[in-house]
C-alpha positions, 0 to 999 in steps of 0.5 A: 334522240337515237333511241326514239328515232328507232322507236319509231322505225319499229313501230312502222316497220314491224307491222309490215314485215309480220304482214309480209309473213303472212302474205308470203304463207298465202301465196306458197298456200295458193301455189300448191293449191294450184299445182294440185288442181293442175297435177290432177288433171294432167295426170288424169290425161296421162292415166287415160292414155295408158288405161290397161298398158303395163309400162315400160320395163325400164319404168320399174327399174328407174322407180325400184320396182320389181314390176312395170306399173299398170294401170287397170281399166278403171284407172287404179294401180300406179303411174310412171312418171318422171317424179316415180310412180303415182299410185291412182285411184279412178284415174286421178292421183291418189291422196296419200304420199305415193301419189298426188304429193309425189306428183304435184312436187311440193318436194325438191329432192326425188323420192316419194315424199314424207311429211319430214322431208315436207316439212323440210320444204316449209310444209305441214302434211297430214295424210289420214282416210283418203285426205291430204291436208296442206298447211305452210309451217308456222300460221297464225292459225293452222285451222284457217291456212290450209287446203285439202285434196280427197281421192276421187270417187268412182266416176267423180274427179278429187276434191280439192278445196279451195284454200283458207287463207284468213289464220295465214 
């Protein structure tokens, strides 16, 4: 009777909490997502603003850099932020470790992330030609849970596509 009774609850329960995986992998998908389209255009504020400025000594000396950060007048060279310094291409974070992953903070501790220390925070990232791909670890199918970000082109913002959430 125990025994069935228990066949039972495994068999309604376990569909639910596979599924729950699932919606948990989605919602960490959409809120990266989210942190990266927002990221970009409040970085792109900031990099406006500081067009041509050489930062603040202490700016270099926060981030272990021997120089200020500048940006030049078309928006590429680095950023100070509170995460470190963002290294920008036309005025929006770069794609790449040092810059729209360092500033959308999918990474707990300071620093400049690394795909260890990402996948440590529950992440696939693959940095490769001016794309990043984004993937919560361990999908049903990788190919269909992910989003990517590409540099922005002169006079363009990123590309940020929107997330497959199907293989989640």
């Amino acid at each position: 009777m125990v025994i069935t009774i228990i066949g039972i609850l495994a068999a309604v329960a376990m569909p639910r909490f596979i599924n729950a995986q699932s919606d948990a992998r989605t919602a960490k998908l959409q809120a990266a997502y989210g942190s990266f389209n927002s990221t970009a255009g409040l970085v792109h504020g900031a990099a406006l603003a500081r067009l041509g400025q050489t930062a603040a000594a202490n700016c270099a000396t926060s981030n272990g850099l021997a120089q200020p950060p500048v940006l030049d007048a078309s928006g590429n060279g680095d950023l100070c932020s509170e995460a470190g310094n963002v290294n920008m291409t036309n005025g929006y974070p770069t794609a790449s470790f040092d810059g729209i992953l360092l500033a959308a903070g999918l990474q707990g501790a300071s620093g400049v992330p690394t795909a260890a220390s990402l996948q440590t925070e529950g992440w696939t990232v693959t940095v490769a030609a001016g794309i990043v791909t984004v993937q919560p670890l361990n999908p049903t199918t990788p190919a269909t849970c992910q989003f990517t970000y590409t540099s922005a082109a002169a006079n363009a913002t990123p590309t940020v596509t929107a997330p497959v959430t199907s293989g989640c």
